[in-house]
BADRENTOR-369230 format. One record per residue (C-alpha): chain; x, y, z. Coordinates in steps of 0.001 Angstrom, whole numbers, padded with zeros to 6 digits, always signed. Layout:
# BADRENTOR-369230
ATOM   ch        xx        yy        zz
ATOM    A         X         Y         Z
...
//
This chain:
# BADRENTOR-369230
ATOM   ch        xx        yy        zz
ATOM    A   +094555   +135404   +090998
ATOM    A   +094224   +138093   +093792
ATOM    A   +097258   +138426   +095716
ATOM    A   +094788   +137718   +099078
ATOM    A   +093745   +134883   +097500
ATOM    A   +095891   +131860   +098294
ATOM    A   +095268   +127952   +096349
ATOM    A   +095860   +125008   +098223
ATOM    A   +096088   +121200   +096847
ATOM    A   +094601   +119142   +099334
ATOM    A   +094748   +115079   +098707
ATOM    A   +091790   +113757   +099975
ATOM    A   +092025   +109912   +099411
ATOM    A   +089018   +107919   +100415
ATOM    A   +088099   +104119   +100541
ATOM    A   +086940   +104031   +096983
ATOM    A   +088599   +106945   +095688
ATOM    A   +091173   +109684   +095752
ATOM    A   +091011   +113053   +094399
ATOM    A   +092818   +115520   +094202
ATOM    A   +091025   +119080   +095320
ATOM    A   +092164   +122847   +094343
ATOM    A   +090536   +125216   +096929
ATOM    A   +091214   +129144   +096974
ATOM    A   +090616   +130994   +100414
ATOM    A   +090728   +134816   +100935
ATOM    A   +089000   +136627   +103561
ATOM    A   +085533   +135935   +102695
ATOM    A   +085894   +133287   +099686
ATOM    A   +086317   +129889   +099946
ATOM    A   +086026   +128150   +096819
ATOM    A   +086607   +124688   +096005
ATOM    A   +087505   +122546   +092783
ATOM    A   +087863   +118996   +091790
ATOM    A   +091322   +119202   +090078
ATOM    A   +091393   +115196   +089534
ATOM    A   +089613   +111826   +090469
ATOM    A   +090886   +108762   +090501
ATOM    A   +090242   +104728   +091676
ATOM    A   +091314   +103246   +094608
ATOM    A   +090817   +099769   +093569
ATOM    A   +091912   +097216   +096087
ATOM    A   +093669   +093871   +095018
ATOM    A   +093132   +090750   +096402
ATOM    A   +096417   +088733   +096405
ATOM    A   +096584   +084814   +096998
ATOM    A   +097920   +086239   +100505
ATOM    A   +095034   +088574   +101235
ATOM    A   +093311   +092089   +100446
ATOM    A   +095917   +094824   +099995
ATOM    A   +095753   +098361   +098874
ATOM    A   +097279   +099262   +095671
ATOM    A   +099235   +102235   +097092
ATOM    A   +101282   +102589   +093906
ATOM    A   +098531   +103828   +092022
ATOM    A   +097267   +106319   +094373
ATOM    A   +100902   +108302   +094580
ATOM    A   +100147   +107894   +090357
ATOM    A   +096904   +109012   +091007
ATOM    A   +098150   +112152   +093206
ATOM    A   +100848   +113051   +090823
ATOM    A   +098388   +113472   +088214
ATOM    A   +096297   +115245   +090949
ATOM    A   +098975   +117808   +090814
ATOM    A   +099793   +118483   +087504
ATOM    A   +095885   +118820   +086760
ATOM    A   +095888   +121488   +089308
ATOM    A   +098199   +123908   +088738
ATOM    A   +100290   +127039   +090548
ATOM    A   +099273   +125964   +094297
ATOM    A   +100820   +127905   +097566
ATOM    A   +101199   +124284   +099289
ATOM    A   +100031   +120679   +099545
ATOM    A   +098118   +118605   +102427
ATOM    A   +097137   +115015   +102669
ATOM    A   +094026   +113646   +104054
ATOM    A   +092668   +109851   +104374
ATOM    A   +091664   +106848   +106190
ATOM    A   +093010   +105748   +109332
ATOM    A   +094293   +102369   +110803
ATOM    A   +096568   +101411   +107295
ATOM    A   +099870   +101779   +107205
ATOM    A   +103042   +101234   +104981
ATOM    A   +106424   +099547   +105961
ATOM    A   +109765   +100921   +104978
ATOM    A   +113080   +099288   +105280
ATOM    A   +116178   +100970   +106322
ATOM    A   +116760   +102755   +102781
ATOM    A   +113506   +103690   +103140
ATOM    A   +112004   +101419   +100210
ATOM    A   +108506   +100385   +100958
ATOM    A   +108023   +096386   +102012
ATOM    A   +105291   +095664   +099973
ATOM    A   +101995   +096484   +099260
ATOM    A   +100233   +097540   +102740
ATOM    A   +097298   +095638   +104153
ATOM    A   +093634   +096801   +103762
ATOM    A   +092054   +097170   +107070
ATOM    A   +089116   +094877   +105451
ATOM    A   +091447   +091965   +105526
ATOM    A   +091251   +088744   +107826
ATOM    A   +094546   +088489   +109170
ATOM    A   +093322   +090575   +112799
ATOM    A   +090606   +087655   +113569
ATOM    A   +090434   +086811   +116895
ATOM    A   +093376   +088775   +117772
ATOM    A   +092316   +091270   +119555
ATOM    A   +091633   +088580   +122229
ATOM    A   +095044   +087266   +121881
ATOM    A   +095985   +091159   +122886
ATOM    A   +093447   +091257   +125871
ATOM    A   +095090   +088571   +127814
ATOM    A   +098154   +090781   +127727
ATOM    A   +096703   +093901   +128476
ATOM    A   +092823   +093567   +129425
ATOM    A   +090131   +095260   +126961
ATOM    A   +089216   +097679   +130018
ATOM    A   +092805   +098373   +130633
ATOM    A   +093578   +099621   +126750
ATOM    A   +090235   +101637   +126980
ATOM    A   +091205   +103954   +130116
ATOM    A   +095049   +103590   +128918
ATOM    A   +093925   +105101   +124770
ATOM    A   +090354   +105480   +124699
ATOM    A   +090116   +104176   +121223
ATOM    A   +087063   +101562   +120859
ATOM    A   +087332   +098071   +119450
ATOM    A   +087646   +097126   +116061
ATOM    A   +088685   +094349   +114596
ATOM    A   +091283   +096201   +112097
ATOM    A   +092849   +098832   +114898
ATOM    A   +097107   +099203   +113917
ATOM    A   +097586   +097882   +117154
ATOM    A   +095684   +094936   +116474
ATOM    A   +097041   +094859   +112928
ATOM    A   +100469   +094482   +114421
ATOM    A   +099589   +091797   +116789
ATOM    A   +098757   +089923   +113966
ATOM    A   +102016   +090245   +111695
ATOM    A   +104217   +090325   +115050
ATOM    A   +106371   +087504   +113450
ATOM    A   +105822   +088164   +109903
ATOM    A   +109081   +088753   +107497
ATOM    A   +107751   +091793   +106484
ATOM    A   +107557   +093321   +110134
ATOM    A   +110617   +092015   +111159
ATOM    A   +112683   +093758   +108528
ATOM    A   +110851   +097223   +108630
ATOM    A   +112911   +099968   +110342
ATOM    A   +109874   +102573   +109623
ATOM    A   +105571   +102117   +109570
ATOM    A   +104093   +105189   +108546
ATOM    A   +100466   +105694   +108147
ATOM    A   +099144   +106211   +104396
ATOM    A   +099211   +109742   +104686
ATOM    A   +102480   +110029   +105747
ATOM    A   +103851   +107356   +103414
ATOM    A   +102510   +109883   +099969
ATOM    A   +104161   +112954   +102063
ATOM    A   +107002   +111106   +102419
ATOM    A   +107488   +110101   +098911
ATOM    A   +106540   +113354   +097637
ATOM    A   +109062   +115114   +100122
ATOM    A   +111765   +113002   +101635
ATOM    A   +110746   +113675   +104927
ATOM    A   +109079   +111481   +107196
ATOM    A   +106509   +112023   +110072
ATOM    A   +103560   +111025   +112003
ATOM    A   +100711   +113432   +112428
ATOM    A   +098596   +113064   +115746
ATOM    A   +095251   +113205   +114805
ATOM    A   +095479   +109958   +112273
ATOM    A   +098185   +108804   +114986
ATOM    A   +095311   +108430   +117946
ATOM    A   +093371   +105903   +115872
ATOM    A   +096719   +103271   +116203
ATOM    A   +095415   +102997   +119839
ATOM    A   +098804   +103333   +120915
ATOM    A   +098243   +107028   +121688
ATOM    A   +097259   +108403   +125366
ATOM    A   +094746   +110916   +124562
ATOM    A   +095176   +113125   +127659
ATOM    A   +098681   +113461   +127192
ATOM    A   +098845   +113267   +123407
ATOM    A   +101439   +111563   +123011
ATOM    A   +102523   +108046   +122455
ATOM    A   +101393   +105336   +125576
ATOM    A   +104614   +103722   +126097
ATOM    A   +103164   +101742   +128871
ATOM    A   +100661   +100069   +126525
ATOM    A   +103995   +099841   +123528
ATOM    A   +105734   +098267   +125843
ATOM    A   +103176   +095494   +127668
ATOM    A   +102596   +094465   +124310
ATOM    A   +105976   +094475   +122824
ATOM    A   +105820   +097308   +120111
ATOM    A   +108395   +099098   +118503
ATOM    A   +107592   +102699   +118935
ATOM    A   +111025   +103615   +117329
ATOM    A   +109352   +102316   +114083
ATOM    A   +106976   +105386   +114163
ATOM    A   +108680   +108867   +112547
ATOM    A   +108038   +112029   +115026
ATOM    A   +104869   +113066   +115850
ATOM    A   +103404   +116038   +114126
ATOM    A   +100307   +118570   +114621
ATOM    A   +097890   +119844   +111906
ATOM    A   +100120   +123167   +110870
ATOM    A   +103558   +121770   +110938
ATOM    A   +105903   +121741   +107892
ATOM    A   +105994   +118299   +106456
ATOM    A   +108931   +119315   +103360
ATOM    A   +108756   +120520   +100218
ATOM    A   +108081   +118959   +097042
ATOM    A   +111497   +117188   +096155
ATOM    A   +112973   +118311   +092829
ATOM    A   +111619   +115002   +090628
ATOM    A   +108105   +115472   +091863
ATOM    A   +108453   +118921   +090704
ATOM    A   +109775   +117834   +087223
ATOM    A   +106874   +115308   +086971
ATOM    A   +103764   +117489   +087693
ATOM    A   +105158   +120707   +085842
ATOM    A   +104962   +122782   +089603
ATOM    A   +107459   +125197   +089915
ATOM    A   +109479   +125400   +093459
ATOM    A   +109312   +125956   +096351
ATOM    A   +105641   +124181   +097075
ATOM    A   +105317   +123152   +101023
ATOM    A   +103716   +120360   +102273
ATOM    A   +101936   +121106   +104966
ATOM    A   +100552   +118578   +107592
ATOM    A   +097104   +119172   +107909
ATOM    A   +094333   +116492   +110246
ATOM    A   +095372   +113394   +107984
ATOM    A   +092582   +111439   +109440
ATOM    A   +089802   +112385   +106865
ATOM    A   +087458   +112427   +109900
ATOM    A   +089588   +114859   +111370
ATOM    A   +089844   +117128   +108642
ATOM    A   +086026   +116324   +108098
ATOM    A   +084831   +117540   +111663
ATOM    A   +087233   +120433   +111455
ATOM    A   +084854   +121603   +108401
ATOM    A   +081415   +121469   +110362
ATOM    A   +080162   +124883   +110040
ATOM    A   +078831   +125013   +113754
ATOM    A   +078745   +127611   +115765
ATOM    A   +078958   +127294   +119670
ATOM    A   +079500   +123988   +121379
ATOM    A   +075976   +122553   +121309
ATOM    A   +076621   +120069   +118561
ATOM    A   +076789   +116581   +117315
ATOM    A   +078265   +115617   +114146
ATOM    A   +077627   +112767   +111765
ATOM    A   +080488   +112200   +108903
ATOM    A   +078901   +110362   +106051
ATOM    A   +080357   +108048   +103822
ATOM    A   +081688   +104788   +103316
ATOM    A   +081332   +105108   +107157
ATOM    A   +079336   +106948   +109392
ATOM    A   +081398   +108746   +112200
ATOM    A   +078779   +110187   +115024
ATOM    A   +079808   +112162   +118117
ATOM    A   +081093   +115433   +119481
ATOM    A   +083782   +117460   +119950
ATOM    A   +084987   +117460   +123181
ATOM    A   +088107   +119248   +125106
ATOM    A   +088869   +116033   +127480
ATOM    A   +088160   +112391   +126315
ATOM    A   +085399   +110224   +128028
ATOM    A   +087428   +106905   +129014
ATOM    A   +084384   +105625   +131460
ATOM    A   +083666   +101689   +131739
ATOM    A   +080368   +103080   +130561
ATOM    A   +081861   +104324   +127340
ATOM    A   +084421   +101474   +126669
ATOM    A   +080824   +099353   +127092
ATOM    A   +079180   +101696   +124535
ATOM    A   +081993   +101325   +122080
ATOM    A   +082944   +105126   +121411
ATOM    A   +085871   +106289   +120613
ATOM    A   +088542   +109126   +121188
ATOM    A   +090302   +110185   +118822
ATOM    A   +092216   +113646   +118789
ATOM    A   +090932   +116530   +116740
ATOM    A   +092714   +120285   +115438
ATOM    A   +093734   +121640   +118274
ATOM    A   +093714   +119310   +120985
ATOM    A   +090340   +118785   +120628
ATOM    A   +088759   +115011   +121118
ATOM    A   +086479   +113780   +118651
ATOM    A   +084423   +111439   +120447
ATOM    A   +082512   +109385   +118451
ATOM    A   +081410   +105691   +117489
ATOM    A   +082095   +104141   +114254
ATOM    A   +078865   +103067   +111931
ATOM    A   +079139   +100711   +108484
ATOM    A   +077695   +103664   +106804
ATOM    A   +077118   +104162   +103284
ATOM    A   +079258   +101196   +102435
ATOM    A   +076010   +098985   +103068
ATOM    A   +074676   +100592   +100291
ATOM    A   +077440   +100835   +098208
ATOM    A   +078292   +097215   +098151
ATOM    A   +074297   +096722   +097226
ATOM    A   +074825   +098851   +094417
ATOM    A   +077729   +097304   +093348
ATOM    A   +075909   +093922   +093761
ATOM    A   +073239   +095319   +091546
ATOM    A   +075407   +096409   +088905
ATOM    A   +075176   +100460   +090015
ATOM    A   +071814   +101216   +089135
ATOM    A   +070857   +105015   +088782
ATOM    A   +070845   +105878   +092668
ATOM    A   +068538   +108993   +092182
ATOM    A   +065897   +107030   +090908
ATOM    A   +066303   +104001   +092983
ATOM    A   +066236   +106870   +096353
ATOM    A   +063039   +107830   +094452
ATOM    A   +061765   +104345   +095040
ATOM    A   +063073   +104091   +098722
ATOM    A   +061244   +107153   +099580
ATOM    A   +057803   +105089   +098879
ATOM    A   +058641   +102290   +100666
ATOM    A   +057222   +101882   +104170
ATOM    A   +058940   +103607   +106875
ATOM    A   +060983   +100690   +109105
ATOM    A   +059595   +097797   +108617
ATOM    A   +062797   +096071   +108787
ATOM    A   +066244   +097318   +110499
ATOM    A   +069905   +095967   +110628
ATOM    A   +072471   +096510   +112801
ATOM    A   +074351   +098886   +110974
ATOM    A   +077485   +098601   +113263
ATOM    A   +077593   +095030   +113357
ATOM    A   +080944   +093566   +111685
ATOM    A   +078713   +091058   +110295
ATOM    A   +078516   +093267   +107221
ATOM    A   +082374   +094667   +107409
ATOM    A   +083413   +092087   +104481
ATOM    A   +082627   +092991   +101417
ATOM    A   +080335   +090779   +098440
ATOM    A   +076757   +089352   +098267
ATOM    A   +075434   +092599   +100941
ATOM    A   +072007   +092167   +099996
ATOM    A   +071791   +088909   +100400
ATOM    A   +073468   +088900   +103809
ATOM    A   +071080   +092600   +104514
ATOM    A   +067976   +089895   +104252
ATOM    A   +069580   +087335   +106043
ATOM    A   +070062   +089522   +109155
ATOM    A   +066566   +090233   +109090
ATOM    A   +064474   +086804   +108349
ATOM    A   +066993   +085903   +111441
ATOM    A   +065913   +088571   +113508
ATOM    A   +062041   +087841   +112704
ATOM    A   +061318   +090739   +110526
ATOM    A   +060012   +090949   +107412
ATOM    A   +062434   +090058   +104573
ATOM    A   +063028   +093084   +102278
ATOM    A   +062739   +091607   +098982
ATOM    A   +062778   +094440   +095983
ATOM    A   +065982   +096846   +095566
ATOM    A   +063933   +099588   +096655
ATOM    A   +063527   +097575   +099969
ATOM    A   +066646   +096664   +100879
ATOM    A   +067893   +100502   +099849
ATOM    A   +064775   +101618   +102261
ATOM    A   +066327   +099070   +104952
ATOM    A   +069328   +100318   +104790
ATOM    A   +068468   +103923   +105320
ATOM    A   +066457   +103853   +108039
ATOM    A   +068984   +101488   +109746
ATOM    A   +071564   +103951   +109113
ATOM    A   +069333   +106624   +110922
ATOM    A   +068373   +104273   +113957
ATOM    A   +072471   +104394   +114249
ATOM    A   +072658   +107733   +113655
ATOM    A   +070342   +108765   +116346
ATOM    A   +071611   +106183   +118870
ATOM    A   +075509   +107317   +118526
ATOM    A   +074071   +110872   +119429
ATOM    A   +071441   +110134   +122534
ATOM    A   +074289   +108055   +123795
ATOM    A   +077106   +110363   +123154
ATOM    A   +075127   +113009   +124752
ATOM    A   +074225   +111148   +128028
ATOM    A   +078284   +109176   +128440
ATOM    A   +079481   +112457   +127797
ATOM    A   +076668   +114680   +129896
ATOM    A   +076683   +117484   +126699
ATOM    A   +073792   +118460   +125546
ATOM    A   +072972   +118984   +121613
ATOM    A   +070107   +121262   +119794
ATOM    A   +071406   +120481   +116384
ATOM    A   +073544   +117486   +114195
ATOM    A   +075440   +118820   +111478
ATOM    A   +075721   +116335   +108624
ATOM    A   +079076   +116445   +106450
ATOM    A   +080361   +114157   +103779
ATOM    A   +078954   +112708   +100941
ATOM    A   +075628   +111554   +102464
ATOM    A   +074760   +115029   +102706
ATOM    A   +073675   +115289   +099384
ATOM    A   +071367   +112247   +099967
ATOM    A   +067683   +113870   +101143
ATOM    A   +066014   +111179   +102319
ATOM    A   +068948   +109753   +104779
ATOM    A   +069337   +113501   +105642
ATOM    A   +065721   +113602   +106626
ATOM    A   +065312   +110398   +108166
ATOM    A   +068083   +111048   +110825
ATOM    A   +066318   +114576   +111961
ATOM    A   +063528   +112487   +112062
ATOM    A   +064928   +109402   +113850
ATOM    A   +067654   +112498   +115880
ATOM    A   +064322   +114664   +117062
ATOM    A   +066702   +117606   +116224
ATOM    A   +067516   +119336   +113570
ATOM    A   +069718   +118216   +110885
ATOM    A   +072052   +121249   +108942
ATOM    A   +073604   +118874   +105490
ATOM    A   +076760   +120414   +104217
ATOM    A   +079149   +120521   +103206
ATOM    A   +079694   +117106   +101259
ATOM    A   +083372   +117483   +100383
ATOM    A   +084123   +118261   +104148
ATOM    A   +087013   +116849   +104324
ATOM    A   +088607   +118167   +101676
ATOM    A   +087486   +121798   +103134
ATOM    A   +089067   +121225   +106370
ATOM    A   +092085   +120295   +104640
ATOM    A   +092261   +123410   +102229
ATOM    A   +091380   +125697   +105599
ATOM    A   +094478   +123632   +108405
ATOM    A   +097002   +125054   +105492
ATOM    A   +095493   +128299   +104815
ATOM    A   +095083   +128847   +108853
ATOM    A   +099222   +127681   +109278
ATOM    A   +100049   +130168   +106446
ATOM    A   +098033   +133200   +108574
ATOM    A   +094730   +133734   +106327
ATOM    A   +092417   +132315   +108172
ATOM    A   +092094   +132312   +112165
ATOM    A   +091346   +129704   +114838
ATOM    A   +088535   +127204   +114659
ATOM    A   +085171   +129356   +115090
ATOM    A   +086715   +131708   +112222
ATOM    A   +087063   +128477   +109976
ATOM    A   +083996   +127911   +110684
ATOM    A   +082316   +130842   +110517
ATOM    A   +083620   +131288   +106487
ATOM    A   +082213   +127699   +106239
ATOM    A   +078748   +129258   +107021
ATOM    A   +078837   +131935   +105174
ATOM    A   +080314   +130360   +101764
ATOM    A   +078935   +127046   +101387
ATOM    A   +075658   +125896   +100353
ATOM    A   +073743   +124258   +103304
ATOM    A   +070361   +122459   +103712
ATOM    A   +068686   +122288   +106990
ATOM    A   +065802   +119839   +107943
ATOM    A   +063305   +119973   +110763
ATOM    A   +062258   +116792   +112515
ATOM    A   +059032   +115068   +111732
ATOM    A   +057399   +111776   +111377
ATOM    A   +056549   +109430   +114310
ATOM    A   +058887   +109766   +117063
ATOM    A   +057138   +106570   +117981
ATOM    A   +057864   +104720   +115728
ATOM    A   +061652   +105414   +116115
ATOM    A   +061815   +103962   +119594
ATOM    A   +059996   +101039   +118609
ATOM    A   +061799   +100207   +116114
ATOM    A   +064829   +100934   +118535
ATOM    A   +063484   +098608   +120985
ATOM    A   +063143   +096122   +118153
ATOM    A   +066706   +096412   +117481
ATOM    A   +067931   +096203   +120644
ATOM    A   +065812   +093100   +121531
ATOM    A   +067787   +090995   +118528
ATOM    A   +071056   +093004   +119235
ATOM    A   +073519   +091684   +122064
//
């Protein structure tokens, strides 16, 4: 390999998977590999649905032995989850998936401590059902809790076993909604109404910092030879995701596909209005102080719990099929934590609309067409009313993640947006990973540069609006007249 060309390992572990990525910057190259995939397979215990942590620090071993010499090592993945360690540092169990019931009807239980409106202008973080702080409300007197001396977020917990070292990094931090996103740093007021523990978090860290080094047995196990850094990169994959758009100037929106859709902006101050607490966006903090303010869709999951319901048909075919289906003729909801559990989607897809008085999609092709346009609708109401709460105007949505290799969802939200629509790259967050390490070891510079070698070396698609803007706002209006 060049000596100006650098390889970074970046762990990229996402609801259904983790994988482990090989990418190689220099000054204009940025290449990326799949080094290793693996599983993340969920159990569901006779106490409720956990993740199966164990096997994803397996899975991310292997990750790193398939990859090779690398210059250092970042982490990316989904927020909200976290591990508990005791005072040796041994883990307390397998953590809790965000998906389970134990937060129901606590977030109430939280309100009439600290009101809803209060905890919005306090952390800016919208509600959902799963947030850490609600998570901890809900195991407040649990064994588990009580004996934990350390909660680290699931990032954190595979740097921490890979390293020794322990820390919190910010971006993945601001989801807890225990974080003050003007200050960026922790709320203590908030901690303290509601009686958490913030000496149970490790120190904060920024995408950049030093998180270790690989410790000697990790070495031994995936054949790496020492020194190898770990580097703390945006460990929310929406973080690392948005840090990846290939944009340039300000006039933006961005839509992360995937399990979840993630729709906003990037912002330098957060939006913590009664007007967005009543809109349900968030603010979350981005690379370099940035805020990524957004709103939280189901996303792709609707479909992918259809597939899996269907016994994963071929998808290109079956988007083939979609694509003839009349244009919305029946919508969901697609933020509605009606369809957060998983099992029996398209039943519960056709349910939501013989309730609403539409017509019942009936064929696979249907429900896949339903979903789809739904998904749009959402898209293009998280940007009109991201655009108007925040008063910043957009010319074009950049669409990153794995739904950017899906045409027709690309195409329906420029045509359901009334903007343009630029797909790519669809292993964003792995690319923002790769780039936070080789920025903090000096080969790349700040954000626009990023960005700029985003532009110039990945493959993009960009689609125009068409179709019947009509048609969108009616079926808008139709959703919003079944939709409290």
């Amino acid at each position: 390999m060049s000596p100006d060309v650098r390889a970074y390992a970046a762990v990229d572990l996402g609801a259904s998977s983790g994988r482990v990525m090989v990418g190689r910057v220099g000054r204009d190259r940025l290449e990326l590999t799949e080094a290793h995939r693996f599983p993340n397979r969920p159990a569901r215990l006779p106490e409720g649905l956990r993740w199966d942590v164990l096997a994803l620090y397996a899975g991310v071993l292997d990750g790193l032995r398939a990859a090779g010499r690398v210059d250092s090592v970042g982490i990316d993945g989904w927020a909200v989850d976290y591990g508990l360690l005791d005072a040796d540092g041994a883990l307390l169990g397998n953590p809790v998936h965000y998906r389970d019931a134990r937060t129901e009807g606590v977030a109430r239980k939280v309100w009439a401590t600290v009101p809803a409106a209060e905890l919005y202008a306090a952390t800016g973080i919208q509600y959902a059902p799963f947030n850490t702080l609600y998570q901890l409300a809900a195991s407040r007197s649990s064994p588990q809790l009580s004996s934990a001396r350390r909660l680290l977020l699931i990032p954190d917990l595979l740097a921490y076993w890979l390293t020794g070292e322990q820390g919190t990094e910010l971006t993945n931090a601001s989801t807890t909604q225990l974080v003050d996103p003007r200050t960026h740093d922790w709320s203590y007021e908030v901690a303290a109404r509601l009686g958490v523990d913030l000496d149970l978090f490790a120190p904060l860290r920024r995408p950049g910092d030093p998180a270790g080094v690989l410790r000697p047995e990790v070495l031994r196990e995936t054949g790496l030879r020492g020194p190898v850094p770990v580097t703390t990169v945006a460990s929310h994959d929406t973080a690392s995701a948005v840090a990846a758009v290939p944009a340039s100037g300000e006039r933006f929106a961005y839509i992360c596909t995937g399990t979840w859709s993630l729709a906003g902006l990037e912002l330098d101050a957060p939006v913590l209005t009664e007007d967005s607490r009543a809109a349900n966006f968030t603010n979350e903090l981005g690379l370099d102080g940035t805020v990524r303010y957004l709103r939280n869709i189901m996303g792709l999951w609707l479909l992918q719990e259809c597939l899996r319901a269907w016994g994963d048909p071929d998808l290109d075919e079956l988007l083939r099929e979609a694509a003839e289906v009349p244009a919305l003729r029946s919508v969901i909801d697609a933020g509605d934590t009606a369809f957060l559990a998983p099992d029996r989607m398209p039943e519960r897809i056709a349910a939501a609309c013989e309730a609403s008085g539409q017509p019942v999609p009936g064929s696979r092709a249907e429900i896949t067409r339903c979903v789809l346009d739904s998904l749009a609708l959402a898209h293009r109401r998280a940007v009109a009313e991201a655009e108007r709460l925040a008063d910043h105007p957009v010319d074009v949505v950049h669409l990153v993640g794995g739904g950017a290799r899906n045409a027709l969802l690309c195409g329906l939200t420029a045509d359901a947006c009334g903007l343009p629509v630029v797909a790519g790259p669809a292993e964003a967050a792995a690319l923002g990973n790769v780039l936070v390490q080789a920025r903090a070891h000096g080969l790349v510079g700040d954000r626009a540069g990023m960005r700029a070698l985003l532009a110039r070396t990945q493959p993009l698609v960009r689609y125009e609006p068409g179709g019947d803007a009509a048609a969108w706002r009616a079926a808008e209006a139709r959703l919003t007249a079944v939709t409290p």
